[in-house]
Kinemage of the C-alpha trace (Angstrom):
@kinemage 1
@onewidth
@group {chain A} dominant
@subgroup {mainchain}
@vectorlist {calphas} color= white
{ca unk a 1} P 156.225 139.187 -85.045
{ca unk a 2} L 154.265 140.345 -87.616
{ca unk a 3} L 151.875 143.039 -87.461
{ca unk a 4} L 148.907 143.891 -90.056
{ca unk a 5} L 146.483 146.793 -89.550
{ca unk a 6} L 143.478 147.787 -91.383
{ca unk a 7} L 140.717 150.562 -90.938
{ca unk a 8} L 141.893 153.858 -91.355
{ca unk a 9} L 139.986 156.354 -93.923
{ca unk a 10} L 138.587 159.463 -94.083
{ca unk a 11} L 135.710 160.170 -92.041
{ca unk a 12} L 134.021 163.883 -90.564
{ca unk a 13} L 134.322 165.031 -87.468
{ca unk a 14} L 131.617 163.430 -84.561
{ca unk a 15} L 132.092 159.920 -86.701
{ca unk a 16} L 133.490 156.754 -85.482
{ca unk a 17} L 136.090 154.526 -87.442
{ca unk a 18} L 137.718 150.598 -85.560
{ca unk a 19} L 141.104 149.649 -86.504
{ca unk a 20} L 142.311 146.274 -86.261
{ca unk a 21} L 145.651 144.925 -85.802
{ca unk a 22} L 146.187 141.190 -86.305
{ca unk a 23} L 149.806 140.142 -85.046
{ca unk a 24} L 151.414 136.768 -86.462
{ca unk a 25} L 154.858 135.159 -85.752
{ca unk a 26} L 156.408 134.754 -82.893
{ca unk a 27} L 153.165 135.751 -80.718
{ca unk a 28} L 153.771 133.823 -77.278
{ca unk a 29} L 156.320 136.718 -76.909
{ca unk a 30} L 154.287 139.690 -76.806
{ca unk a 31} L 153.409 141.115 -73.423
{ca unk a 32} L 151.173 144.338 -74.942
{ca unk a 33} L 149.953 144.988 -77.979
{ca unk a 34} L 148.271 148.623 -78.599
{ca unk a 35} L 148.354 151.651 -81.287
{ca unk a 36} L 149.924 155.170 -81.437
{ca unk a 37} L 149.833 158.010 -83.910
{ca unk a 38} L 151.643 160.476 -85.088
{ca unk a 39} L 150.073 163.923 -86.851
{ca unk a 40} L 152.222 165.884 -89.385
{ca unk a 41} L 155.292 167.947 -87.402
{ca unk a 42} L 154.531 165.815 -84.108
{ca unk a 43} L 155.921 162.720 -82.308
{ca unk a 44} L 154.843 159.898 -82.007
{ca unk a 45} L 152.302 159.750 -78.819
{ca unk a 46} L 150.027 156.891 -77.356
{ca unk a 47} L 146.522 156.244 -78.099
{ca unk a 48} L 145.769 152.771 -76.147
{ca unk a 49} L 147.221 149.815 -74.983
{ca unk a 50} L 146.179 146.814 -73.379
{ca unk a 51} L 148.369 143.769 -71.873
{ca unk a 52} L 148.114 139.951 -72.005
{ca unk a 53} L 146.738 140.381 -68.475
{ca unk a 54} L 143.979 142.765 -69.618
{ca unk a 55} L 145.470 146.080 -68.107
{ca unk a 56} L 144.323 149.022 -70.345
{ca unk a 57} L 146.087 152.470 -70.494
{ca unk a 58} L 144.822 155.252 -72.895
{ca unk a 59} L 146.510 158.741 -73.787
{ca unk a 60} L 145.053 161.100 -72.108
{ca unk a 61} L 143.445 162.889 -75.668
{ca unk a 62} L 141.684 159.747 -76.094
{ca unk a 63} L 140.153 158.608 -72.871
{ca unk a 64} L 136.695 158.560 -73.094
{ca unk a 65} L 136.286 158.468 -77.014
{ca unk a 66} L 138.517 155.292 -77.850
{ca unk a 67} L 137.850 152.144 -76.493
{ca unk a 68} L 140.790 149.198 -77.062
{ca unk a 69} L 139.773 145.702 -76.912
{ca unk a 70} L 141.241 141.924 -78.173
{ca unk a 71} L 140.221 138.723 -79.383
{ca unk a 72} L 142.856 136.484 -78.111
{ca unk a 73} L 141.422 133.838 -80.252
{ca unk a 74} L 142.307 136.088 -83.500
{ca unk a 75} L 145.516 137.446 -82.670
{ca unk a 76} L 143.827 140.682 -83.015
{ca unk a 77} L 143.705 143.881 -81.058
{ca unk a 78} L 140.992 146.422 -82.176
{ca unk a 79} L 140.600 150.435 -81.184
{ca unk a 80} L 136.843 151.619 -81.663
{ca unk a 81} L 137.356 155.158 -81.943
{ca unk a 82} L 134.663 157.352 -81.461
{ca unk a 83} L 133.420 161.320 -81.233
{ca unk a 84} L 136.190 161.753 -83.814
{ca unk a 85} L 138.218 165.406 -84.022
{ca unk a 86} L 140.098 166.838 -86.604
{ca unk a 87} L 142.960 166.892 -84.248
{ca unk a 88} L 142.552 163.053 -84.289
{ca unk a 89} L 143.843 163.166 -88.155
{ca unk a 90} L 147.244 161.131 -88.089
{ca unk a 91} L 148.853 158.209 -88.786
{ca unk a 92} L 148.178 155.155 -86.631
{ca unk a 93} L 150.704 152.639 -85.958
{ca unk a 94} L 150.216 149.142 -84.339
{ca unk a 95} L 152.501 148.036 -81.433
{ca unk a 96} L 153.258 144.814 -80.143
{ca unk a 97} L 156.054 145.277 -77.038
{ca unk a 98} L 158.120 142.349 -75.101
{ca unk a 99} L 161.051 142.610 -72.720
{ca unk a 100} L 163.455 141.639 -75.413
{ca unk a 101} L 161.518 143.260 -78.648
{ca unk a 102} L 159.007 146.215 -80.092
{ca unk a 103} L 157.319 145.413 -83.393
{ca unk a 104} L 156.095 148.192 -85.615
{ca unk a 105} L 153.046 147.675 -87.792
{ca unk a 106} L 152.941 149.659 -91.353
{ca unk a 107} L 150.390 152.263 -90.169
{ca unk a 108} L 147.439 153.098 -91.145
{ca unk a 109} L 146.044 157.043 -92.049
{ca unk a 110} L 143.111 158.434 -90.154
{ca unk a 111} L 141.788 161.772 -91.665
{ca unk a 112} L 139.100 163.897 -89.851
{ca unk a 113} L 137.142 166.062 -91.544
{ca unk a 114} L 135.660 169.468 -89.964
């Protein structure tokens, strides 16, 4: 599985920004696809997921801001993200999990200014 993501920037604080992640490959595998960040000094936390069944799960610094959604058709899992903080400012990576395999996407940099 292959895993391209696109729109991250720079954007101020209160603004929105959607990143898409388009997954190719070996898709019939993956079970959930979904994105996490990580700031400078942190780990790695979730931001969304959503399953092949539909089931959505957000981290819990997100929930009402971020919205995940997927067009099956495109292979392509998006995360509207909206009411943006500066504590928002990380890197954002795409995820694709199965039983058997994870798949990492590049990441992509989201900077929010104050």
């Amino acid at each position: 599985v292959q895993l391209q993501a696109s729109g991250g920037g720079l954007v101020q604080a209160g603004g929105s920004l959607r990143l898409s992640c388009t997954a190719s490959g070996s898709i019939f595998s993956i079970n959930r696809m979904g994105w996490y960040r990580q700031a400078p000094a942190k780990e790695r936390e979730l931001v969304a997921t959503i399953s092949s069944g539909g089931t959505i799960n957000y981290g819990d610094s997100v929930k009402g801001r971020f919205t995940i959604s997927r067009d099956t058709a495109k292979n392509t899992v998006y995360l509207q993200m909206n009411s943006l903080k500066p504590e928002d400012t990380a890197v954002y990576y795409c995820n694709s999990w199965s039983p058997l395999y994870t798949y990492w996407g590049q990441g992509t940099l989201v900077t929010v200014s104050s």
